[in-house]
C-alpha positions as a Markdown table, in Angstrom:
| # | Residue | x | y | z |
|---|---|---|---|---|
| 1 | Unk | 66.9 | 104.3 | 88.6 |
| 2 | Unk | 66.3 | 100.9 | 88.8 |
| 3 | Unk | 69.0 | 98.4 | 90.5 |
| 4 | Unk | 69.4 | 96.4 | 87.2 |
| 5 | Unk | 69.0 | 99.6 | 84.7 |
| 6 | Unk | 72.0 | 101.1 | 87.3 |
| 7 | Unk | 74.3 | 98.4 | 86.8 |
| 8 | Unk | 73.5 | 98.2 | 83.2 |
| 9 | Unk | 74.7 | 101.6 | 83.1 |
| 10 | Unk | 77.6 | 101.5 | 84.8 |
| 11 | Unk | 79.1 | 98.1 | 83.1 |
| 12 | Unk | 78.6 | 99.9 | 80.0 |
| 13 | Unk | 81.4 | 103.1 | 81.0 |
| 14 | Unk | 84.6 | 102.8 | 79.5 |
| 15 | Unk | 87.0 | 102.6 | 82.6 |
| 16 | Unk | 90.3 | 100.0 | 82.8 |
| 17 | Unk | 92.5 | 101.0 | 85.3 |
| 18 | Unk | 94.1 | 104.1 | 84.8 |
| 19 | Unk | 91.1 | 105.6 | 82.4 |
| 20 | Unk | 88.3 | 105.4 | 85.2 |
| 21 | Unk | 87.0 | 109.5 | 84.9 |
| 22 | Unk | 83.8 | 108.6 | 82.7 |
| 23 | Unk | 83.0 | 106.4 | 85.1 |
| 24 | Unk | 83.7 | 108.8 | 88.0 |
| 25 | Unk | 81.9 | 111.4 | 86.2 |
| 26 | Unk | 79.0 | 109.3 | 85.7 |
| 27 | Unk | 79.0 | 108.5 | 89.7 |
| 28 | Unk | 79.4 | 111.7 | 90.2 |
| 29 | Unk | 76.4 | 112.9 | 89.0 |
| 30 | Unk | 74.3 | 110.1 | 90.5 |
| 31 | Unk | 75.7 | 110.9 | 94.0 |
| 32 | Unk | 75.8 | 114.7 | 93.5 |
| 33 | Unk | 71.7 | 115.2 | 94.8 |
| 34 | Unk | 73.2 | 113.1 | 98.4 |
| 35 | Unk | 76.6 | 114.7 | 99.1 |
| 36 | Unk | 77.2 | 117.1 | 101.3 |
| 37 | Unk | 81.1 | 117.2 | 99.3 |
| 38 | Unk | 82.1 | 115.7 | 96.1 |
| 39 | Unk | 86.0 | 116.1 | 95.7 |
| 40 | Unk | 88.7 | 113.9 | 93.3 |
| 41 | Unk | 91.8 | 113.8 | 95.2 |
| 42 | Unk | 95.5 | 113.1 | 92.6 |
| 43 | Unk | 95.0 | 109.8 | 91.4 |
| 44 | Unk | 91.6 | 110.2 | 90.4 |
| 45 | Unk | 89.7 | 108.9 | 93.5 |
| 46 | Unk | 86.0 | 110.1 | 93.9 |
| 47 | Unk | 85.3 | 110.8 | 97.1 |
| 48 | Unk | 81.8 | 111.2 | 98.4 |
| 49 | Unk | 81.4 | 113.1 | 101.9 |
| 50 | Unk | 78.2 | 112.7 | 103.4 |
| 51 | Unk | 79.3 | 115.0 | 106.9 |
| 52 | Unk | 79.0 | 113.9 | 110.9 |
| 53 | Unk | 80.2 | 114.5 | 114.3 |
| 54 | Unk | 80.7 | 111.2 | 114.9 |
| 55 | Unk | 83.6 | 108.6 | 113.8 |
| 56 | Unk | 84.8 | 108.6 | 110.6 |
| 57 | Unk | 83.5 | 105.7 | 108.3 |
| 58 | Unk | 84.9 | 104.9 | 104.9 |
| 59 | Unk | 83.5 | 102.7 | 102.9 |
| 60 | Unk | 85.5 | 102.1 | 99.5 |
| 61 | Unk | 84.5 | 100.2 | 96.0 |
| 62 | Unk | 86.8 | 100.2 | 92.9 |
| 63 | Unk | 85.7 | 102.3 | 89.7 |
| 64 | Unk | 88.2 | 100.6 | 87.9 |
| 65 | Unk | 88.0 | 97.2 | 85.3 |
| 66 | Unk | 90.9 | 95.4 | 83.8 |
| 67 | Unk | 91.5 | 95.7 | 80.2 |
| 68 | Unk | 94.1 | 95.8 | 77.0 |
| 69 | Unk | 96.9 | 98.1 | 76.2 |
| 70 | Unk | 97.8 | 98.7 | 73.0 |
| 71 | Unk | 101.6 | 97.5 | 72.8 |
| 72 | Unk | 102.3 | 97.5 | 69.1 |
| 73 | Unk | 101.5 | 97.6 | 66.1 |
| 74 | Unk | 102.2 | 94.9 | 63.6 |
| 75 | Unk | 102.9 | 95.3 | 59.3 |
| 76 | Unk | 99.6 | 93.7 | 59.0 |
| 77 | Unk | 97.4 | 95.8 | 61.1 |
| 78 | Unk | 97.2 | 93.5 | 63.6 |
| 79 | Unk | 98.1 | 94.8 | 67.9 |
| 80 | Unk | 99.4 | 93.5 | 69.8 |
| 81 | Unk | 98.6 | 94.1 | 73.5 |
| 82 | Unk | 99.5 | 93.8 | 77.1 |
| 83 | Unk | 97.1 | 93.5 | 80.1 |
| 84 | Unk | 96.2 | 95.8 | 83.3 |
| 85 | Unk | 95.0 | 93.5 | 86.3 |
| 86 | Unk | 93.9 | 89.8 | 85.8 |
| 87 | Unk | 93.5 | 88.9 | 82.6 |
| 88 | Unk | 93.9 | 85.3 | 81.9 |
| 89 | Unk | 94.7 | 84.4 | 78.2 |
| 90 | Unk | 92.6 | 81.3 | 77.7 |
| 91 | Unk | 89.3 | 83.4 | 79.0 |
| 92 | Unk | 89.1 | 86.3 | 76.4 |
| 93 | Unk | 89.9 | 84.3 | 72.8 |
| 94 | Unk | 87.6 | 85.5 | 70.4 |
| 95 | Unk | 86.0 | 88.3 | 73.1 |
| 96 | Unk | 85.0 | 91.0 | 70.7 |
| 97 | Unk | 86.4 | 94.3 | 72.3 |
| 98 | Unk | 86.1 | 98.0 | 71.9 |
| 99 | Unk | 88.7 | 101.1 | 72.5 |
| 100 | Unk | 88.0 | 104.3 | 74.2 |
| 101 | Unk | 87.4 | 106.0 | 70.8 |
| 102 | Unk | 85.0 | 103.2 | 70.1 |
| 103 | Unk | 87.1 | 101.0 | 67.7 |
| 104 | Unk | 85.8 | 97.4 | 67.9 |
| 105 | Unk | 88.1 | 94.7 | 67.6 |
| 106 | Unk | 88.2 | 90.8 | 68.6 |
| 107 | Unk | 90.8 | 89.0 | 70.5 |
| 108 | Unk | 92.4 | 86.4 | 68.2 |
| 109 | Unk | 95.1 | 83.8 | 68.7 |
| 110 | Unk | 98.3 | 83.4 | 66.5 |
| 111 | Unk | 97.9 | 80.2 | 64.3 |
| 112 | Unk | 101.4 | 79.2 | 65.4 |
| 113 | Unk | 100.6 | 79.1 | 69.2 |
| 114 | Unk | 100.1 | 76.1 | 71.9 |
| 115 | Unk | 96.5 | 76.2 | 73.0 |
| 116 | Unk | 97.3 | 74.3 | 75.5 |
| 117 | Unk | 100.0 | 76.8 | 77.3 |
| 118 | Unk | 98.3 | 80.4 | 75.7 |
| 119 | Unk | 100.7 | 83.5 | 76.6 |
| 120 | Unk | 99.4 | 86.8 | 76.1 |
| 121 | Unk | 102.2 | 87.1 | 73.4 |
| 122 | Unk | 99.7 | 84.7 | 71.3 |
| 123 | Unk | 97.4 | 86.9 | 71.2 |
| 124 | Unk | 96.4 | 89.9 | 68.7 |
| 125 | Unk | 93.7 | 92.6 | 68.2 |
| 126 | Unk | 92.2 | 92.2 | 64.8 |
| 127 | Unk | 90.9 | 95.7 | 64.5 |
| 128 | Unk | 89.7 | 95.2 | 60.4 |
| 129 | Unk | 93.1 | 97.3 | 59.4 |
| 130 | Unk | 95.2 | 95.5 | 56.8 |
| 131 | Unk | 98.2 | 97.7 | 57.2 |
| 132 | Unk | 100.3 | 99.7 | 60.5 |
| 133 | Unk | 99.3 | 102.8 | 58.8 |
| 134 | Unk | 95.3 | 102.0 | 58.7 |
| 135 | Unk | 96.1 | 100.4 | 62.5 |
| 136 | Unk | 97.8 | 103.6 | 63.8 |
| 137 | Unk | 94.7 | 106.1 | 62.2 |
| 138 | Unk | 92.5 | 103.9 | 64.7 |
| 139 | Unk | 94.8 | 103.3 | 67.7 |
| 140 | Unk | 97.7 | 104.5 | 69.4 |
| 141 | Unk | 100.2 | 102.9 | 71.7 |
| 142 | Unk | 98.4 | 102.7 | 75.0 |
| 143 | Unk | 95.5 | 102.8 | 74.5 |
| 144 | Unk | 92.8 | 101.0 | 76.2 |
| 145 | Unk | 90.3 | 98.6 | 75.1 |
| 146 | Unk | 88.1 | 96.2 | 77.1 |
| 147 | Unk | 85.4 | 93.3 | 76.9 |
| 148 | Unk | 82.7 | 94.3 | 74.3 |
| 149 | Unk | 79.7 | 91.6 | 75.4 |
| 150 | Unk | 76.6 | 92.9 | 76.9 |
| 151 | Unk | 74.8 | 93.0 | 79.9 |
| 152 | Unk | 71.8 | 90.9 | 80.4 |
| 153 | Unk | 69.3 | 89.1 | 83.0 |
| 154 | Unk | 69.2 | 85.6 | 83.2 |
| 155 | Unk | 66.4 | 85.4 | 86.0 |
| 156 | Unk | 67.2 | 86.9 | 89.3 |
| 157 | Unk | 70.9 | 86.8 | 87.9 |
| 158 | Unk | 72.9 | 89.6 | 86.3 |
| 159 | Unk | 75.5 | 88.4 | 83.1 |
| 160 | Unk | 77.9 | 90.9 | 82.2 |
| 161 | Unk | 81.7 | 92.0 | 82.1 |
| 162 | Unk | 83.1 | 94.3 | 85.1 |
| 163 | Unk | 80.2 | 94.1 | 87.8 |
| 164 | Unk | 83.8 | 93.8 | 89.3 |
| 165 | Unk | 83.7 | 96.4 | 90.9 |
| 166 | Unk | 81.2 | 98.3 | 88.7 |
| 167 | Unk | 78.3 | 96.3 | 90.5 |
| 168 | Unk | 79.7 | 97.9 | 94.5 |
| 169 | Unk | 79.8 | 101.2 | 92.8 |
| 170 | Unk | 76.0 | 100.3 | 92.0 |
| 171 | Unk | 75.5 | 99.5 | 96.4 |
| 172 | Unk | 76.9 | 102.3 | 97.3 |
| 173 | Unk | 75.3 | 105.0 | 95.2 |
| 174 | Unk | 72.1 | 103.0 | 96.5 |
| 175 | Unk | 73.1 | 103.2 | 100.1 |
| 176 | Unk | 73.8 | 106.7 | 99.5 |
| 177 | Unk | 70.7 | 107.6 | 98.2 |
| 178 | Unk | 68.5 | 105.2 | 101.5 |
| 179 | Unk | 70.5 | 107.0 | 103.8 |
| 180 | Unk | 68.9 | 108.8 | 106.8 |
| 181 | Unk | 69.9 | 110.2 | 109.5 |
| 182 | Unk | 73.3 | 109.8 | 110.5 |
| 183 | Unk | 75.5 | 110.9 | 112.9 |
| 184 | Unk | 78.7 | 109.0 | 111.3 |
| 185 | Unk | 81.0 | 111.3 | 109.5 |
| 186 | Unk | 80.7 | 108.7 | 105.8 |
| 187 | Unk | 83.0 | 109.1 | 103.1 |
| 188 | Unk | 82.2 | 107.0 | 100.2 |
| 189 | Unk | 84.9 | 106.1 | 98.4 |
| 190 | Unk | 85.5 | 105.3 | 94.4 |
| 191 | Unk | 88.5 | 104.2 | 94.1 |
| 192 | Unk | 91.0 | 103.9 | 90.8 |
| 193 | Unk | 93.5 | 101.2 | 90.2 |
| 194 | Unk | 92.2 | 98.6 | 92.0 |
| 195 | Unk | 93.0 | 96.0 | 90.0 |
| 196 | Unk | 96.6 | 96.9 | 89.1 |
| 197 | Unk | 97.5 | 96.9 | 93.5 |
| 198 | Unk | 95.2 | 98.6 | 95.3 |
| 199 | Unk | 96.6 | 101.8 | 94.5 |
| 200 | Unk | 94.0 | 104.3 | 94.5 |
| 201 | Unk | 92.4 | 103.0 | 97.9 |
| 202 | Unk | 95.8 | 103.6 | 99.8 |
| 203 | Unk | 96.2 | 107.5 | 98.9 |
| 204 | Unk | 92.1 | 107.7 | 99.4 |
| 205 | Unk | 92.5 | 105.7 | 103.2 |
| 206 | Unk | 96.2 | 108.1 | 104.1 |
| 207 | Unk | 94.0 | 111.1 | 103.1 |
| 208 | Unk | 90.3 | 110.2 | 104.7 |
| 209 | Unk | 92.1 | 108.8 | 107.9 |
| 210 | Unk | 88.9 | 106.9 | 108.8 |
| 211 | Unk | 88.3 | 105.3 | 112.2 |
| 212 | Unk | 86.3 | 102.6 | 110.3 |
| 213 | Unk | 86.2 | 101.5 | 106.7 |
| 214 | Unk | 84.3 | 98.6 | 104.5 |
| 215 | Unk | 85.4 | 97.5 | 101.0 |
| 216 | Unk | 82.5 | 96.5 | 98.8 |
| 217 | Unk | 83.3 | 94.7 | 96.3 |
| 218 | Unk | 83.1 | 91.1 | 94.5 |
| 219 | Unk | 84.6 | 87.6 | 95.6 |
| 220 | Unk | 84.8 | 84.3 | 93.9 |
| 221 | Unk | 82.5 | 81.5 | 94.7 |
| 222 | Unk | 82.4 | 77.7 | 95.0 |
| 223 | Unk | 79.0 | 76.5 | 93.4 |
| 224 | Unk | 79.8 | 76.3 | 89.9 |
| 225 | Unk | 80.7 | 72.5 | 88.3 |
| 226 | Unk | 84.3 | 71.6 | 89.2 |
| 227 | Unk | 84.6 | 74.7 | 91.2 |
| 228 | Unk | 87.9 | 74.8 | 93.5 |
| 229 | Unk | 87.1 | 74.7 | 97.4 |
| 230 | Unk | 89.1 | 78.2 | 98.0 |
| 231 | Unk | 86.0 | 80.2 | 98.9 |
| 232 | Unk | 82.7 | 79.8 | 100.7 |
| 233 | Unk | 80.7 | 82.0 | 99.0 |
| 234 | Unk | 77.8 | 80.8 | 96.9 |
| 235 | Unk | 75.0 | 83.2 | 94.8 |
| 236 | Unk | 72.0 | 83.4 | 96.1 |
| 237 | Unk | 73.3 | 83.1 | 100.1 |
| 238 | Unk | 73.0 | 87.3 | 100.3 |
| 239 | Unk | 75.8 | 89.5 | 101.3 |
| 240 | Unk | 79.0 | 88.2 | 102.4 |
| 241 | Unk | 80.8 | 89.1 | 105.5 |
| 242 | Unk | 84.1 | 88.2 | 104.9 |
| 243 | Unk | 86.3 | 86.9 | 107.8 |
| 244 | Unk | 89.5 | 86.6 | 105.3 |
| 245 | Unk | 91.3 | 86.9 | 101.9 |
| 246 | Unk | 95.1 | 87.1 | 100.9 |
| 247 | Unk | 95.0 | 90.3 | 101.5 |
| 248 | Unk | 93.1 | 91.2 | 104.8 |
| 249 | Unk | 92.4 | 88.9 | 108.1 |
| 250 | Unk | 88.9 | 91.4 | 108.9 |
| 251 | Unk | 89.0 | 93.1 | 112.7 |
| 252 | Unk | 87.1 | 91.1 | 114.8 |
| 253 | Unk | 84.8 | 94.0 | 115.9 |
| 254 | Unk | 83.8 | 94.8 | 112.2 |
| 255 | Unk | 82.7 | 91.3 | 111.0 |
| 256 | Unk | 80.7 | 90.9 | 114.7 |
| 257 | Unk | 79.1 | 94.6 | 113.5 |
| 258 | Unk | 78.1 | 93.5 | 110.8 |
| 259 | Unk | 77.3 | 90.1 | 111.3 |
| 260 | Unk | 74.7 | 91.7 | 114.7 |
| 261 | Unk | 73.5 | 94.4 | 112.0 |
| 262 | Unk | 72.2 | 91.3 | 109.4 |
| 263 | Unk | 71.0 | 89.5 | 112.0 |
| 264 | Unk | 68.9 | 92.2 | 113.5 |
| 265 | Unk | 67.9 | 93.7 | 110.2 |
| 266 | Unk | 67.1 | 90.2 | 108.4 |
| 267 | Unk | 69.3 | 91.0 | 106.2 |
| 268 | Unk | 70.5 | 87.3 | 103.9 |
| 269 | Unk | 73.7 | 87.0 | 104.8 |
| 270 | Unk | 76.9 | 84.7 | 104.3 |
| 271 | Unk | 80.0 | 84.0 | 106.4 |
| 272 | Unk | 82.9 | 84.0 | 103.7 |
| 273 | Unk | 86.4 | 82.9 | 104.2 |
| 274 | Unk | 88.7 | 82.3 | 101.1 |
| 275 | Unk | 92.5 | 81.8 | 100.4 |
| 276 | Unk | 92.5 | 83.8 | 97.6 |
| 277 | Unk | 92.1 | 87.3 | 96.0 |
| 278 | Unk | 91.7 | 90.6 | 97.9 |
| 279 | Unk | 90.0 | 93.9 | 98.0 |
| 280 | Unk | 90.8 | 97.9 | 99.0 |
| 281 | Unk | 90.5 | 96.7 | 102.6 |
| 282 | Unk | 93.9 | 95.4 | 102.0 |
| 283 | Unk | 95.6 | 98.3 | 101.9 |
| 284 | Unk | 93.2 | 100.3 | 103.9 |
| 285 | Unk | 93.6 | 98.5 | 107.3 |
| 286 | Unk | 97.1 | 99.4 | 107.5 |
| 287 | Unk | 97.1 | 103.0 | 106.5 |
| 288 | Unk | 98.6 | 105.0 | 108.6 |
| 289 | Unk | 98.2 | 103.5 | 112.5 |
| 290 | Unk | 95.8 | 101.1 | 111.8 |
| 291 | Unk | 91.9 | 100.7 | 110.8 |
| 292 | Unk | 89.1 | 98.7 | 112.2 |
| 293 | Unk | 88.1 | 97.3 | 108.8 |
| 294 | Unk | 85.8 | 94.9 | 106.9 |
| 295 | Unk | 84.6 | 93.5 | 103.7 |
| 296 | Unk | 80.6 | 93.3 | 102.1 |
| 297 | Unk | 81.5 | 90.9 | 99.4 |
| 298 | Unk | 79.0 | 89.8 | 96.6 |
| 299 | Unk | 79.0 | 86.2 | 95.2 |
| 300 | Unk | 80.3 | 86.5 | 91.6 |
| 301 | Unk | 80.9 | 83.6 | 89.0 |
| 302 | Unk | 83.2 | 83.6 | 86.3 |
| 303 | Unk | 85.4 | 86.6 | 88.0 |
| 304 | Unk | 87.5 | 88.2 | 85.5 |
| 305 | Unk | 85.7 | 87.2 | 82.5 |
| 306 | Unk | 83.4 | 88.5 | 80.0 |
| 307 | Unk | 80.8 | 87.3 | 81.6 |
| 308 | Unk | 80.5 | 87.6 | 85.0 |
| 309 | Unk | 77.3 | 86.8 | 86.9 |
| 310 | Unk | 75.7 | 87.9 | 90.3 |
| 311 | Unk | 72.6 | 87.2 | 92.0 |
| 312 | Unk | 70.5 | 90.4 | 92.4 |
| 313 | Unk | 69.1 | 89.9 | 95.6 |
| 314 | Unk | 72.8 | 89.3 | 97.2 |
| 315 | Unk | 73.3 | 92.7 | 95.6 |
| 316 | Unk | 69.8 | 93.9 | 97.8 |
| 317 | Unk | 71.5 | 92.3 | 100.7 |
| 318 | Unk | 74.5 | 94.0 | 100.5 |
| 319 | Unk | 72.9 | 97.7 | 99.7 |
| 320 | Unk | 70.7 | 96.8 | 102.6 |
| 321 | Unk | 74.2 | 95.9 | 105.0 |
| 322 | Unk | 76.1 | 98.8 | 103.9 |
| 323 | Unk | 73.2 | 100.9 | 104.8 |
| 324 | Unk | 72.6 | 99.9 | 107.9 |
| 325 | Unk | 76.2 | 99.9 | 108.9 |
| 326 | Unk | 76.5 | 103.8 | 108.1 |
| 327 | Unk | 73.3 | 104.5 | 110.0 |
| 328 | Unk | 74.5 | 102.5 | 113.1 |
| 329 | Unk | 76.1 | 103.9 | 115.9 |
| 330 | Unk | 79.9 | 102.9 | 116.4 |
């Protein structure tokens, strides 16, 4: 499968955090031909062993999205919803949207609110129902919806809602499938509930207990108009090595890996430093006594939108980091 055609794919699978088994299901079957062990641990992590005798490396990348939670349901057929991860109010007005079930719906704003200061509590899900009875035949109090726009190339760039993370799923089943001989003991990780804390990677980390472990996954760039100076990263500079984030200062010895495996390889690379965000590798370099960890970040725009945009051949970059880093010797 294509790389565009696989992120198309994957964008399109219904999986907010909490909900993410279609997409696991659908990664699971893409990795199935390249595992040596497919196993879902309690909270729904995927975990993809590839076996060595060597150290353990896991690398990790979110399955998860943010979405909508139904929260209740008005006289008038209208919902009203909360959120799970990031979602910013001012971003999604008028963002059609669709429900597990495949109920479509649009995000509106209550006529009485303050444009200027939007709440989530201005907000509604007109789902077409004119009544809480034709609302409730349709949708039930939690459940999920998320951002209906499509997925589409714009040159070498990729539009579309959720390439975070959907987009390092994408790397790493492609790293998967390039590998060759080994001697690393690789788990690859698919992680739930990313967005909502980091939760799924810290169970998966606890129960891998990896020597050495890379997040994949996206981070926020400067090179958009007006763009605040909190991250280096720009689309189009290839995979980013990230020295820091709010949640993770990288080990020293992973980002000079790296950094010595893109220059030897030619990989397109990027050194990235922001203030801001965070990734699995949060939680993961303090599991248990400690792990040598790092992050392969791709430029994103518009993070947390319904249209998000990457360059493809910083997506190349990082397929062709991530899998050079499990064939290396550490």
């Amino acid at each position: 499968m294509e790389l565009f055609d696989l992120i198309e794919k994957l964008t399109a699978i219904h999986g907010p955090s909490g909900r993410e088994a279609a997409v696991a299901q659908a990664i699971s079957e893409l990795a199935k031909p390249y595992a040596d062990e497919l196993t879902t641990d309690t909270l729904g992590n995927l975990i993809v062993h590839k076996k060595g005798t060597g150290p353990k490396l896991m690398f990790s990348a979110h399955m998860d999205s943010i979405g909508l939670v139904a929260t209740y349901l008005e006289d008038n057929g209208m919902i009203r919803f909360g959120k799970l991860g990031g979602v910013q109010p001012k971003q999604i007005r008028n963002v059609p949207v669709r429900f597990e079930n495949g109920t479509a719906g649009t995000v509106k704003v209550d006529g009485k609110a303050d444009e200027n200061n939007l709440t989530l509590d201005d907000l509604y899900l007109d789902i077409g129902a004119a009544s809480r009875e034709e609302a409730a035949a349709l949708v039930k109090l939690g459940d999920t919806a998320v951002y209906a726009t499509q997925t589409a190339k714009a040159g070498r760039r990729v539009i579309s809602p959720y390439l975070d993370n959907r987009v390092s799923c994408a790397i790493l089943l492609l790293a998967l499938k390039r590998l060759k001989e080994s001697k690393n003991d690789l788990y690859f990780v698919f992680s739930v509930q990313e967005e909502v804390g980091l939760r799924g990677a810290k169970t998966a980390a606890y129960g891998v207990d990896p020597d050495f472990a890379v997040a994949v996954d996206v981070t926020g760039v400067c090179d958009w108009p007006g763009a605040p100076k909190t991250s280096s990263a720009v689309l189009g500079g290839g995979a980013a090595i990230k020295i820091m984030d709010a949640s993770i200062i990288c080990h020293t010895a992973m980002v000079e890996k790296l950094t010595a495996l893109a220059q030897a390889g030619n990989i397109k690379h990027q050194m990235h430093v922001t203030t801001g965000g965070g990734t699995d590798a949060g939680v993961i370099h303090q599991s248990r006594l400690g792990v040598v960890t790092g992050v392969v970040a791709i430029p994103c725009r518009y993070t947390h939108t319904p249209t998000e945009m990457v360059d493809l051949s910083d997506v190349s970059a990082c397929v062709e980091l991530v899998t050079a880093l499990a064939q290396s010797k550490l």
